[in-house]
Structure formats: structure tokens, C-alpha cells
KESE-141313 format. One record per atom (N, C-alpha, C, O, CB): residue in three letters; atom name; x, y, z. Coordinates in steps of 0.1 Angstrom, whole numbers. Glycine has a CB too. Example, Ala and Ser with C-alpha at 12.3 -4.5 7.8 and 13.67 -1.06 7.14 Angstrom:
2
R    aa   at       X       Y       Z
R   Ala    N     132     -57      78
R   Ala   CA     123     -45      78
R   Ala    C     132     -33      78
R   Ala    O     142     -33      85
R   Ala   CB     113     -45      90
R   Ser    N     128     -22      71
R   Ser   CA     137     -11      71
R   Ser    C     129       0      79
R   Ser    O     134      11      80
R   Ser   CB     141      -6      57
END
This chain:
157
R    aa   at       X       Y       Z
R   Unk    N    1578     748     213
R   Unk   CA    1574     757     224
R   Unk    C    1578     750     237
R   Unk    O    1573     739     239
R   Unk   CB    1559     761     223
R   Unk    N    1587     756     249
R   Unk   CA    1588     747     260
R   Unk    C    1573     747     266
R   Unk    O    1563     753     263
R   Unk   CB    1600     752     271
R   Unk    N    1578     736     276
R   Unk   CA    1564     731     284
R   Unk    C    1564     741     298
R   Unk    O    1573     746     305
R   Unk   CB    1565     712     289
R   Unk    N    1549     741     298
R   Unk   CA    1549     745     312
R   Unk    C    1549     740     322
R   Unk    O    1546     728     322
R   Unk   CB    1542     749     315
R   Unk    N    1553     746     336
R   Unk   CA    1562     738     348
R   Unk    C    1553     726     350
R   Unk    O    1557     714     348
R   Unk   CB    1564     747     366
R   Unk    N    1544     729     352
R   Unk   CA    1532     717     359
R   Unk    C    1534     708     347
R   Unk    O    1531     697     351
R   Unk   CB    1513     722     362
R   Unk    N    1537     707     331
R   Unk   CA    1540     692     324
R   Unk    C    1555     696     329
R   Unk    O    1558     689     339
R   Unk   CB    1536     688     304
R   Unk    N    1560     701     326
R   Unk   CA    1576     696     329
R   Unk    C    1582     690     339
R   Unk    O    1593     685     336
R   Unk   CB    1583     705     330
R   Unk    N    1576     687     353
R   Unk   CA    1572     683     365
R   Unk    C    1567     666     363
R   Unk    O    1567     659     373
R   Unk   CB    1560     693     369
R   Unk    N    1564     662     351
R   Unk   CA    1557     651     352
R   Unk    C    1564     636     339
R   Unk    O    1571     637     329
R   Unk   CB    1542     656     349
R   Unk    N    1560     628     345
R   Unk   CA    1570     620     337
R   Unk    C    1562     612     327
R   Unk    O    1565     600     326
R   Unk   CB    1580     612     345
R   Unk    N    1552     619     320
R   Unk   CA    1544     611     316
R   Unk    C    1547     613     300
R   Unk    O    1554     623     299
R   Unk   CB    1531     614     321
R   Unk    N    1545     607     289
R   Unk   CA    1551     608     275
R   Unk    C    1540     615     265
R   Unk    O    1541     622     255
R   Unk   CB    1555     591     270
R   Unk    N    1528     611     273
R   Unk   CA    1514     619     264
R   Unk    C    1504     625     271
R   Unk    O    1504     623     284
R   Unk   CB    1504     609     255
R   Unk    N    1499     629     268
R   Unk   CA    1485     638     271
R   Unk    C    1471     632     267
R   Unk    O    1468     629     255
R   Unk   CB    1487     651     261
R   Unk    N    1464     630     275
R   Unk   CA    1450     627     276
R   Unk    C    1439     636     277
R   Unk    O    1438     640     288
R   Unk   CB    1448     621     285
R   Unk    N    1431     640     269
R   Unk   CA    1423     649     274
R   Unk    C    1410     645     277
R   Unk    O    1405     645     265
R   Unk   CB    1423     658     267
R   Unk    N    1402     643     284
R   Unk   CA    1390     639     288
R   Unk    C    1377     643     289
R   Unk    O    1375     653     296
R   Unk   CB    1391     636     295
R   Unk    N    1365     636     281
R   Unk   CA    1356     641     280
R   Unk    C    1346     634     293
R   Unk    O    1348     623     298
R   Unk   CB    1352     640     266
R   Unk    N    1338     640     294
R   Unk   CA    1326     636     306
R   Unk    C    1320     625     303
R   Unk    O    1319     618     314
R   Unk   CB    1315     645     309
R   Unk    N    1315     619     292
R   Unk   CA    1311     606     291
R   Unk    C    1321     597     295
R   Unk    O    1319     587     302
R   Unk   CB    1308     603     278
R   Unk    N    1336     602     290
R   Unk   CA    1347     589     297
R   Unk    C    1347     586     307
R   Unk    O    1350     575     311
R   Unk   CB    1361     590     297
R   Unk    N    1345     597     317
R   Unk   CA    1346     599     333
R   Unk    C    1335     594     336
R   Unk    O    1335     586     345
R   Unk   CB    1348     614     339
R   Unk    N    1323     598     329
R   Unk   CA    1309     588     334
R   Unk    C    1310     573     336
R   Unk    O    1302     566     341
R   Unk   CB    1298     589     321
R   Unk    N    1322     568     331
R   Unk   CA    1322     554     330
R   Unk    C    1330     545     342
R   Unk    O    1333     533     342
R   Unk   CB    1327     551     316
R   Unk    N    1335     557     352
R   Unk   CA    1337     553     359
R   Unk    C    1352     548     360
R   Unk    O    1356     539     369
R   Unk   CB    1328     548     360
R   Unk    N    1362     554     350
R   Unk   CA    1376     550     346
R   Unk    C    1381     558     361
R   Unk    O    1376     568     365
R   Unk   CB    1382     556     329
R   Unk    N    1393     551     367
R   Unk   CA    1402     554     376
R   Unk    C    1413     565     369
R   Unk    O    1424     561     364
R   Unk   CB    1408     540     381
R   Unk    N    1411     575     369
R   Unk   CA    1422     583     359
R   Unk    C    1435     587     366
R   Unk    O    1446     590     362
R   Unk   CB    1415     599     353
R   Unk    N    1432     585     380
R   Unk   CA    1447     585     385
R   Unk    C    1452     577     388
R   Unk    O    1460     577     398
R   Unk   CB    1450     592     393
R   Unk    N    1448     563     377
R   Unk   CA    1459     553     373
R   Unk    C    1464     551     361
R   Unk    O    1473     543     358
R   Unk   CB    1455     542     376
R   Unk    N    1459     560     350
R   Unk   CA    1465     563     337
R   Unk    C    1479     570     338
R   Unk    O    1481     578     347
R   Unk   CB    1456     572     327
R   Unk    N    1488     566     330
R   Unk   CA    1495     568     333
R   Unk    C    1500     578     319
R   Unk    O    1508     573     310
R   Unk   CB    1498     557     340
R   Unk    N    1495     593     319
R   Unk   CA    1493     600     308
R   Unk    C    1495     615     317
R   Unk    O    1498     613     328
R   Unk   CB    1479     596     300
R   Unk    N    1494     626     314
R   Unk   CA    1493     643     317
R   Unk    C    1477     637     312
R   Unk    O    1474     628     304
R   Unk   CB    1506     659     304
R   Unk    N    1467     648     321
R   Unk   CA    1459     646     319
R   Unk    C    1449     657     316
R   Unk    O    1453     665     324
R   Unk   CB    1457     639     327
R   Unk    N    1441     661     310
R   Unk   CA    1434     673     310
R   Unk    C    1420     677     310
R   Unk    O    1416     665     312
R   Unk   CB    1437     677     301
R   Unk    N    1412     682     310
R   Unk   CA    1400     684     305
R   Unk    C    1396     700     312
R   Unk    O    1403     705     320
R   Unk   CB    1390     670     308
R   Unk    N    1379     707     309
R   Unk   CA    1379     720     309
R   Unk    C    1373     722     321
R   Unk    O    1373     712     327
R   Unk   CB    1374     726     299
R   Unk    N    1367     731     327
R   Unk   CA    1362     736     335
R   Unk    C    1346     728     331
R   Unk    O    1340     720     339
R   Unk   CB    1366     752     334
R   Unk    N    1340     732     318
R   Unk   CA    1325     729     315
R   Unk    C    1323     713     319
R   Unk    O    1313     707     322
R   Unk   CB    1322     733     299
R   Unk    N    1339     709     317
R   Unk   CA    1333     691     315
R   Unk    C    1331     689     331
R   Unk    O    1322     682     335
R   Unk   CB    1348     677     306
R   Unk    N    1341     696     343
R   Unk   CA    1339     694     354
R   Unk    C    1324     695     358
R   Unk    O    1318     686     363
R   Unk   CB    1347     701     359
R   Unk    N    1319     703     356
R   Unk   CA    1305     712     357
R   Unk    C    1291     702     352
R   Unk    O    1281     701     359
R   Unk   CB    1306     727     345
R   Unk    N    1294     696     339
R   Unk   CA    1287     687     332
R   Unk    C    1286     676     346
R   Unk    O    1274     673     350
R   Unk   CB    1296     683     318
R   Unk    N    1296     671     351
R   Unk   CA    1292     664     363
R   Unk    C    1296     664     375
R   Unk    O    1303     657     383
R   Unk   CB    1293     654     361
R   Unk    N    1292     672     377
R   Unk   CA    1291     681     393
R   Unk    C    1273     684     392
R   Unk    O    1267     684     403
R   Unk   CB    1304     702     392
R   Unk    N    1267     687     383
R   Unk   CA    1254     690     383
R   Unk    C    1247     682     394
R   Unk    O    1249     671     399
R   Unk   CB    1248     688     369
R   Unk    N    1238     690     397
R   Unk   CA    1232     689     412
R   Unk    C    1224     676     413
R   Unk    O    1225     670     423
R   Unk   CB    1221     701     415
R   Unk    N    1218     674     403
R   Unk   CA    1207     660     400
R   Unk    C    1216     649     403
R   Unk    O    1212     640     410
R   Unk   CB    1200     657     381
R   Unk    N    1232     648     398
R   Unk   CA    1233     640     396
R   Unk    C    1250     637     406
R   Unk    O    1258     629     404
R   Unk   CB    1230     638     381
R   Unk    N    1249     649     416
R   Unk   CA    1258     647     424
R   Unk    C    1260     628     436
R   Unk    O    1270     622     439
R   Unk   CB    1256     662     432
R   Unk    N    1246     623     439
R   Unk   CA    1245     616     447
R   Unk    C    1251     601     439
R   Unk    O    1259     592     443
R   Unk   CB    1232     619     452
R   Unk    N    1240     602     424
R   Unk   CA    1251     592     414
R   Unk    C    1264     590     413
R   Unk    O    1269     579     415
R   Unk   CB    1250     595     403
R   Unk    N    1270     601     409
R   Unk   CA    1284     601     404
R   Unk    C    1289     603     416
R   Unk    O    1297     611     412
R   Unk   CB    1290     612     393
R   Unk    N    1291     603     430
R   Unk   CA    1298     605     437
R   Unk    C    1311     601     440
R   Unk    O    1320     607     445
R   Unk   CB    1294     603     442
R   Unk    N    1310     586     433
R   Unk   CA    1326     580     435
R   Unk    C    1336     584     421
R   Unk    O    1348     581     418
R   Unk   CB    1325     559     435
R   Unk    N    1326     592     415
R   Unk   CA    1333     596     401
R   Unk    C    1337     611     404
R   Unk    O    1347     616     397
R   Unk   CB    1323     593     387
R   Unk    N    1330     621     414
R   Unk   CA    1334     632     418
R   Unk    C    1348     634     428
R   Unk    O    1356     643     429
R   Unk   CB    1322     636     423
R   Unk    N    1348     617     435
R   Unk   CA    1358     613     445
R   Unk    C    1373     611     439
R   Unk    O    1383     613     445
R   Unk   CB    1354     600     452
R   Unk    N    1370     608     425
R   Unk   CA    1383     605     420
R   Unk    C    1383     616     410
R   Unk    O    1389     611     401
R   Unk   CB    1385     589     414
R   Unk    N    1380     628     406
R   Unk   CA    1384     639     399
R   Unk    C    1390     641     411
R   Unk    O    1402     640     411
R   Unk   CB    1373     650     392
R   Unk    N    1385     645     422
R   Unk   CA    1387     656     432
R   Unk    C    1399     647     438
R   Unk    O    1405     655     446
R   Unk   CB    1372     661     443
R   Unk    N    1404     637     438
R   Unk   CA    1418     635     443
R   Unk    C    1425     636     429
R   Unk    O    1436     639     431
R   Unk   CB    1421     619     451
R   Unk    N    1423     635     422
R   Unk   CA    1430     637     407
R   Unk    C    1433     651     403
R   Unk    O    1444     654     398
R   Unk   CB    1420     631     394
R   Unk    N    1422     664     407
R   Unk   CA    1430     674     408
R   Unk    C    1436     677     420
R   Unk    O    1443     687     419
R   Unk   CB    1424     683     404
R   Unk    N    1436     674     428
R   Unk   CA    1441     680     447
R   Unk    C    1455     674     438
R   Unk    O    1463     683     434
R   Unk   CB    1434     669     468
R   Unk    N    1457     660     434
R   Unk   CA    1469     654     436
R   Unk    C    1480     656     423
R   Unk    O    1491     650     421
R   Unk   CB    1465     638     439
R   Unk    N    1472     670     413
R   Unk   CA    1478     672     403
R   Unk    C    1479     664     396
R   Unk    O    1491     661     393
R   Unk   CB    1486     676     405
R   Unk    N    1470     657     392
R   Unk   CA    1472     643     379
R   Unk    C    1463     650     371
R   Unk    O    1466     650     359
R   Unk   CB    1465     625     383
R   Unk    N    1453     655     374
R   Unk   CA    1446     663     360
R   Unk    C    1440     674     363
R   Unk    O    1433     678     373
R   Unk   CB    1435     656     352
R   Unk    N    1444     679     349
R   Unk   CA    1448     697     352
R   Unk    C    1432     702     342
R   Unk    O    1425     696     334
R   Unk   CB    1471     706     341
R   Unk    N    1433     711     348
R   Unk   CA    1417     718     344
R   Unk    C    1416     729     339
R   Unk    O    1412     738     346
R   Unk   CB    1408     719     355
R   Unk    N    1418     733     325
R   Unk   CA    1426     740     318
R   Unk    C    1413     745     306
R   Unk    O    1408     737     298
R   Unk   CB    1440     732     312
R   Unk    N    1410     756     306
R   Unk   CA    1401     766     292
R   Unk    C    1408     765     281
R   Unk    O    1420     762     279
R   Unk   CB    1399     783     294
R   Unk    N    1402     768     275
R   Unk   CA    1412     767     262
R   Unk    C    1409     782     256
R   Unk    O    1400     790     260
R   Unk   CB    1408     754     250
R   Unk    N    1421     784     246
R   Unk   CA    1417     795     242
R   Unk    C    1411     805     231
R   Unk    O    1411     798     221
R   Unk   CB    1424     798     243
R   Unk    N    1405     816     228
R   Unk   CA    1393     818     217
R   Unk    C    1395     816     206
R   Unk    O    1386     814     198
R   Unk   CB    1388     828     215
R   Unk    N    1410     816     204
R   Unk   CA    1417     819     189
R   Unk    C    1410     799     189
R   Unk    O    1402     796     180
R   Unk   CB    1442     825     188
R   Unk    N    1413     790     196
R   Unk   CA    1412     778     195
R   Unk    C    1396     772     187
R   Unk    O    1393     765     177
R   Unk   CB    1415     774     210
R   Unk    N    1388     780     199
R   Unk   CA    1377     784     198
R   Unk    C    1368     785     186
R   Unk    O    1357     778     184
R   Unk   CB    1378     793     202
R   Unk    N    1374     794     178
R   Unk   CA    1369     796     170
R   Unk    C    1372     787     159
R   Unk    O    1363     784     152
R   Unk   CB    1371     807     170
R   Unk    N    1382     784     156
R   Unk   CA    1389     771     144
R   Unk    C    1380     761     146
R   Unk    O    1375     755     136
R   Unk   CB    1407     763     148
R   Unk    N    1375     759     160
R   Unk   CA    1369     742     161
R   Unk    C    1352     747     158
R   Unk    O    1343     740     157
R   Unk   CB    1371     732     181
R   Unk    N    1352     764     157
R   Unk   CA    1338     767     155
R   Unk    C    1336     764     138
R   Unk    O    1329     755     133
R   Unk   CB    1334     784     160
R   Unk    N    1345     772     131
R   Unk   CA    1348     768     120
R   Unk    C    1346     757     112
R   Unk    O    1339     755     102
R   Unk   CB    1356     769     119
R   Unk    N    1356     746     119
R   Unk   CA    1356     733     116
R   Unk    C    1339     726     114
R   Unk    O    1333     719     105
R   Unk   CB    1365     726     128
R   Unk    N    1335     732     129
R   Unk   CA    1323     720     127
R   Unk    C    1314     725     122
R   Unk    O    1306     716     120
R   Unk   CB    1317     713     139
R   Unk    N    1309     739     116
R   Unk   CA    1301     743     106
R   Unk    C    1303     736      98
R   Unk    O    1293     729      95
R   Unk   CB    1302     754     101
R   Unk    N    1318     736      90
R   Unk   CA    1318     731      79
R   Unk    C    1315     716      76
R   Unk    O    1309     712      66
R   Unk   CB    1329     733      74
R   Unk    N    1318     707      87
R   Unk   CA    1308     692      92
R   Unk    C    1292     691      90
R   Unk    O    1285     683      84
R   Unk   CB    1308     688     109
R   Unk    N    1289     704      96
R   Unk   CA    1277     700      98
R   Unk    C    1274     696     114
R   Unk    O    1263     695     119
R   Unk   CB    1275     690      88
R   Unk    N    1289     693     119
R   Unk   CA    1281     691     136
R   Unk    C    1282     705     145
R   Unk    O    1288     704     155
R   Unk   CB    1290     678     146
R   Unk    N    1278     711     143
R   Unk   CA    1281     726     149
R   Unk    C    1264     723     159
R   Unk    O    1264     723     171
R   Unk   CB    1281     743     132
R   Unk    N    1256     722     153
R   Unk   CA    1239     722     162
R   Unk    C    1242     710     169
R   Unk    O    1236     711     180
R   Unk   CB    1223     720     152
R   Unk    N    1248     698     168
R   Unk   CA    1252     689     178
R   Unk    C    1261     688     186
R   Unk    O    1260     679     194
R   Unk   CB    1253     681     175
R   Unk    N    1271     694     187
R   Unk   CA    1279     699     196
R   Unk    C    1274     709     211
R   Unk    O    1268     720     210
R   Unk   CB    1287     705     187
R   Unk    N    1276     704     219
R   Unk   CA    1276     717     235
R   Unk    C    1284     723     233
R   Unk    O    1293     720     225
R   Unk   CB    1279     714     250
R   Unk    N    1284     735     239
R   Unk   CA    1297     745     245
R   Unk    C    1306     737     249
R   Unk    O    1317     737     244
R   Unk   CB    1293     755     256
R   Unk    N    1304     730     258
R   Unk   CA    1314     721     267
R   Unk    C    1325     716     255
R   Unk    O    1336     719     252
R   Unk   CB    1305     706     276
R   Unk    N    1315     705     247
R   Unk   CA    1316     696     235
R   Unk    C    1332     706     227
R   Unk    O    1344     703     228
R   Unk   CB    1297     694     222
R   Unk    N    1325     719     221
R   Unk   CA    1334     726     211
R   Unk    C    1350     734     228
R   Unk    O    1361     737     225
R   Unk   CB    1319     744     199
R   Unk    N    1345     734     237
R   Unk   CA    1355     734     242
R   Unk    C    1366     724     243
R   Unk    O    1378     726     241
R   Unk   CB    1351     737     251
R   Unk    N    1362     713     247
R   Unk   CA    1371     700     257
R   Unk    C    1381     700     235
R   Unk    O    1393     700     234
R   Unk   CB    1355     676     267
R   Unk    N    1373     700     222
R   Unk   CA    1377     702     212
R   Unk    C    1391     713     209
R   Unk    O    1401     711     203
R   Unk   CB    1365     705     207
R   Unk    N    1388     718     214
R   Unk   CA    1396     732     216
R   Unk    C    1408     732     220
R   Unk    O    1419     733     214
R   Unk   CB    1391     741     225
R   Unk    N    1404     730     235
R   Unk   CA    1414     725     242
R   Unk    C    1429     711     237
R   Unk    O    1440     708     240
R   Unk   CB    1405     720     251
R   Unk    N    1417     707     229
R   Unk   CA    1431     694     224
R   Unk    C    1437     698     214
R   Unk    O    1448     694     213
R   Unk   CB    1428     680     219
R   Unk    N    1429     706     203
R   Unk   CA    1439     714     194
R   Unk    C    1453     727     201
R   Unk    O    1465     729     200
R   Unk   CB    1427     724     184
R   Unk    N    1446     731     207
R   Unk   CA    1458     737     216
R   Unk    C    1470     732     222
R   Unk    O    1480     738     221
R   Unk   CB    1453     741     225
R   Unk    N    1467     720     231
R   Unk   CA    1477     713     234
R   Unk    C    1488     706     227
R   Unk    O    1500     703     230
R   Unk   CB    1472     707     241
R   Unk    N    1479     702     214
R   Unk   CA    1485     696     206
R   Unk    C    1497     711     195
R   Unk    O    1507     708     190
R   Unk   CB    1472     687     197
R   Unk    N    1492     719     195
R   Unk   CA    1498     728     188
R   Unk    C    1509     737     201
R   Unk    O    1516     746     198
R   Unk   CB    1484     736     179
R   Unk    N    1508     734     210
R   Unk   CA    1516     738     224
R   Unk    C    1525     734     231
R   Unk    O    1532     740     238
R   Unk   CB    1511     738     232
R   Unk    N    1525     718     229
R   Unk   CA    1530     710     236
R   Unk    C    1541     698     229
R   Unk    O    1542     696     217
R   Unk   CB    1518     705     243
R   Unk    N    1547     692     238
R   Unk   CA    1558     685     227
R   Unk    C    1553     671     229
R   Unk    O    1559     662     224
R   Unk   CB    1577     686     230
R   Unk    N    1540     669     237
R   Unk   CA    1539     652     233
R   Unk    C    1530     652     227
R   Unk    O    1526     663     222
R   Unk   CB    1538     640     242
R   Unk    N    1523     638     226
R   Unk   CA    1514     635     217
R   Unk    C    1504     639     227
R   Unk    O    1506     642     239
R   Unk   CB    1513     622     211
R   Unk    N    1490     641     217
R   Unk   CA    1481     645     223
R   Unk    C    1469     634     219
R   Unk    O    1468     629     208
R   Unk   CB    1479     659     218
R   Unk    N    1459     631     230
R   Unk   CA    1449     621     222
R   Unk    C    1434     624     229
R   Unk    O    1434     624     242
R   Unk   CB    1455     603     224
R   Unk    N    1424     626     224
R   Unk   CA    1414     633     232
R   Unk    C    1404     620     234
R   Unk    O    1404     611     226
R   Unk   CB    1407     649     223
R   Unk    N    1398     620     242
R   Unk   CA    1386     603     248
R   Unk    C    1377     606     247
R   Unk    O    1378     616     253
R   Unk   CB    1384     596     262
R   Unk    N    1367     606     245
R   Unk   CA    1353     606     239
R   Unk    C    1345     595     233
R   Unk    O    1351     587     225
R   Unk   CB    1353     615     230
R   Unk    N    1333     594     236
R   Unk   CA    1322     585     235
R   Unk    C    1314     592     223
R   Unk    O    1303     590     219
R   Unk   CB    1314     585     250
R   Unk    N    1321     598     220
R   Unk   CA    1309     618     215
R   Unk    C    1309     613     196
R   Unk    O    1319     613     191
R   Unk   CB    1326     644     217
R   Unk    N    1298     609     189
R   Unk   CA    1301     613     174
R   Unk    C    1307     621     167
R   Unk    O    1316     622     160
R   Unk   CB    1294     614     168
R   Unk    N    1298     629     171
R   Unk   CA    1302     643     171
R   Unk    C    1313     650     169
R   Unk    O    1317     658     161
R   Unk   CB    1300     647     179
R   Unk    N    1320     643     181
R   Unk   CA    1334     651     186
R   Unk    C    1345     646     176
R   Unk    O    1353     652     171
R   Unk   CB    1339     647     204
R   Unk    N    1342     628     175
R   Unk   CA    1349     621     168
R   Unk    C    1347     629     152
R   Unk    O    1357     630     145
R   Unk   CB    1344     604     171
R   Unk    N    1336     634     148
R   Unk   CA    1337     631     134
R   Unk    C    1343     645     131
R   Unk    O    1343     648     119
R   Unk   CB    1322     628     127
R   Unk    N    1349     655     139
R   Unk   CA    1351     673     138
R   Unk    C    1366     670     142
R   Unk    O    1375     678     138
R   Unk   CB    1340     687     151
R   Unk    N    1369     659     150
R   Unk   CA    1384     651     152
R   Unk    C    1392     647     139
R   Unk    O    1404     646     136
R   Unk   CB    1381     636     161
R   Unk    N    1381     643     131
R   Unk   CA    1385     638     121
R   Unk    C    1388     647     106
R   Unk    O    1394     645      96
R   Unk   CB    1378     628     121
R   Unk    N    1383     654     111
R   Unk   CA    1381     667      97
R   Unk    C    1396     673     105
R   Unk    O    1406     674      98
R   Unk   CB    1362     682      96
R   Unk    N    1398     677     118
R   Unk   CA    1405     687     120
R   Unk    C    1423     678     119
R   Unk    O    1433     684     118
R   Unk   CB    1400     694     136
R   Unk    N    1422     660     119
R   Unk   CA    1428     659     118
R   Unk    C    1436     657     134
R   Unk    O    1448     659     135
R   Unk   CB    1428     665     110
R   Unk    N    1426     653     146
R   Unk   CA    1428     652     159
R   Unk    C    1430     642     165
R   Unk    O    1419     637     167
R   Unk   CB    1420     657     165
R   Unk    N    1441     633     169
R   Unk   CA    1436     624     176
R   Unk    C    1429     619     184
R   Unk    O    1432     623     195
R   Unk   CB    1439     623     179
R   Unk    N    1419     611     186
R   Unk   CA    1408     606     198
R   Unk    C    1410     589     196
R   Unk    O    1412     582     187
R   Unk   CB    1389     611     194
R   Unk    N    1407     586     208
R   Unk   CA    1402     575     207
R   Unk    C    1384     575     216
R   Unk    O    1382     586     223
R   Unk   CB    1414     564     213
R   Unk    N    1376     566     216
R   Unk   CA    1368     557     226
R   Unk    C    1373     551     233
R   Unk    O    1384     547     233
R   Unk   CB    1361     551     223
R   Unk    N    1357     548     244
R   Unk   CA    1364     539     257
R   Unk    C    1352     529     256
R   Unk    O    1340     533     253
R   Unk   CB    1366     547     274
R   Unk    N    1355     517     258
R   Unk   CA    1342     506     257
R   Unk    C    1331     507     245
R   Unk    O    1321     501     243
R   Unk   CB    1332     509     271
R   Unk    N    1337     515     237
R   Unk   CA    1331     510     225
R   Unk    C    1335     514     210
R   Unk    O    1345     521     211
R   Unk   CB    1320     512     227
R   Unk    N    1331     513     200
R   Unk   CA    1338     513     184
R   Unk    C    1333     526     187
R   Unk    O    1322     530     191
R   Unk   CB    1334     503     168
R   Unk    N    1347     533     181
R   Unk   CA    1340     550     175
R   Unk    C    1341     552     160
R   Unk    O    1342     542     154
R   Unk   CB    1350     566     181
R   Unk    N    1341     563     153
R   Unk   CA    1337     563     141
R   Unk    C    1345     558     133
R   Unk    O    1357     557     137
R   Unk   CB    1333     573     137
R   Unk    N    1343     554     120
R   Unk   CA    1353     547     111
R   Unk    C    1352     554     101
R   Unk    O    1356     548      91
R   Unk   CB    1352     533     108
R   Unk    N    1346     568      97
R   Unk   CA    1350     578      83
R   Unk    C    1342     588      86
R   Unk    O    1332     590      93
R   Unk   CB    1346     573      68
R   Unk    N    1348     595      78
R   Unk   CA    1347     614      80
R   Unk    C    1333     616      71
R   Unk    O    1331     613      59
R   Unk   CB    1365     626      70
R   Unk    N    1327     621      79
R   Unk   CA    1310     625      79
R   Unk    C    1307     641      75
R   Unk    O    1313     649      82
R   Unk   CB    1303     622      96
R   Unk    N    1299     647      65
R   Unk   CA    1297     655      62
R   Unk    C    1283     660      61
R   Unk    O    1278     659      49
R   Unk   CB    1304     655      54
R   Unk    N    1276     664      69
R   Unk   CA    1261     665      71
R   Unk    C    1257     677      67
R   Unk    O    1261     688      72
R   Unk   CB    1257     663      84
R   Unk    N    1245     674      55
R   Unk   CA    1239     687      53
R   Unk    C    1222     685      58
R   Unk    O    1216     675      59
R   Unk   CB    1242     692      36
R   Unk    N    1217     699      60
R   Unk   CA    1204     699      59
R   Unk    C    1195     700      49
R   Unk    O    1199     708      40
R   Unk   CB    1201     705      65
R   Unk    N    1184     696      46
R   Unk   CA    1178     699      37
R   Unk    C    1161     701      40
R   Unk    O    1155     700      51
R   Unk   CB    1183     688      28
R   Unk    N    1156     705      31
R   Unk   CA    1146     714      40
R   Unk    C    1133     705      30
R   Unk    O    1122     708      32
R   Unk   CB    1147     737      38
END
């Protein structure tokens, strides 16, 4: 599938997609040197009002990162949606997951099924990592070990 203008425009070899814990940590993202992504919810997640005065220098560098077109802020779509709803039923992380969480998820299956580079999604998230791994997604962590095998959680009453 060709790319769209805004990657075609860029000379970057992969795709990043970013979750709000990564960005919590205060990473400079418009010095990676990657296409960058993440959703609308994860913006939102920290933009929240409590915690605008905290994150400020972390709101400073989204907001030159999207002005400066380094990372694009992109929904994903239902058909996507719904696969990663799927997926994480069958995990078992479906009640641990956010909306946000099964989005920024979404979103990387999409890109990856859209796009001609690699795709690799960042997260701090178990969660995210362990529905990554069933689906067969790339992720890594940042600053610390993420999971090392595919988890299958049931309840029991």
C-alpha cells in the first residue's frame, strides 16, 4: 500500500508509536530519529488538568513535535478496534486495558498492516506488552525489562 504524503515526506526508516507512560518519562521525541505516532486519547491522558503544571516541559515538547510535524496524531480505525478488542478478551487483559490503552494498540496494528516500514509500539504497559504479544506486535520498553512470555489470564470465582 503506498504511503501517505506526510510519511512520504520523511526520511525516517521506522515508525514509533507512543504510549503516555513513555512520554511521562520525559524522552525528547523530537530527537528520535523514527515517523512518530500516537492517538488523540494518549494526548489527552496528559494534557489533563491536575497534571498540566507537572508535565509542562513534556506538554512543551509534544507541542513542538506536533507544530514541527515529527509526530503525527492519528485514531485508528474500528475495523482495528475491534481485532485488538478480540485479542485481549481472549488474554484476559480486556478489564485492564483503557480505551486509550486498546487504542494507541490499534493504531500499531494498523500502521503496521498500512505502511511499508517497520512498526514498533513503546510502552511501559503489561498489559499492552502481553496483547503485543498474542497479536504478534512489535513493542519495546523504556527504562525498564518488559515482559518475557505470553500470559493468559483467567478468572475464577
Amino acid at each position: 500500500m503506498p504511503q501517505p504524503e506526510h510519511v512520504k515526506n520523511k526520511k525516517a526508516d521506522k515508525i514509533f508509536v507512543l504510549d503516555a507512560n513513555v512520554l511521562f518519562l520525559g524522552v525528547n521525541i523530537n530527537l528520535m530519529e523514527a515517523l512518530l505516532f500516537t492517538t488523540p486519547s494518549i494526548i489527552d491522558e496528559i494534557e489533563v488538568e491536575k497534571y498540566k503544571e507537572k508535565n509542562r516541559n513534556i506538554l512543551n515538547i509534544l507541542q513542538a513535535a506536533i507544530l514541527g510535524k515529527k509526530l503525527n496524531v492519528k485514531e485508528p480505525s474500528k475495523k482495528y478496534l475491534q481485532v485488538v478488542e478480540e485479542h485481549s478478551k481472549k488474554t484476559g487483559d480486556v478489564q485492564a486495558l483503557s480505551q486509550a490503552d486498546k487504542e494507541l494498540l490499534a493504531l500499531t496494528l494498523e500502521l503496521r498492516e498500512t505502511q511499508e516500514l517497520p512498526v514498533i509500539l513503546y510502552t511501559n504497559d503489561y498489559s499492552m506488552e502481553n496483547v503485543c504479544i498474542h497479536m504478534n506486535l512489535p513493542f519495546s520498553s523504556v527504562k525498564k525489562n518488559g515482559i518475557s512470555k505470553k500470559i493468559t489470564w483467567q478468572a475464577y470465582c
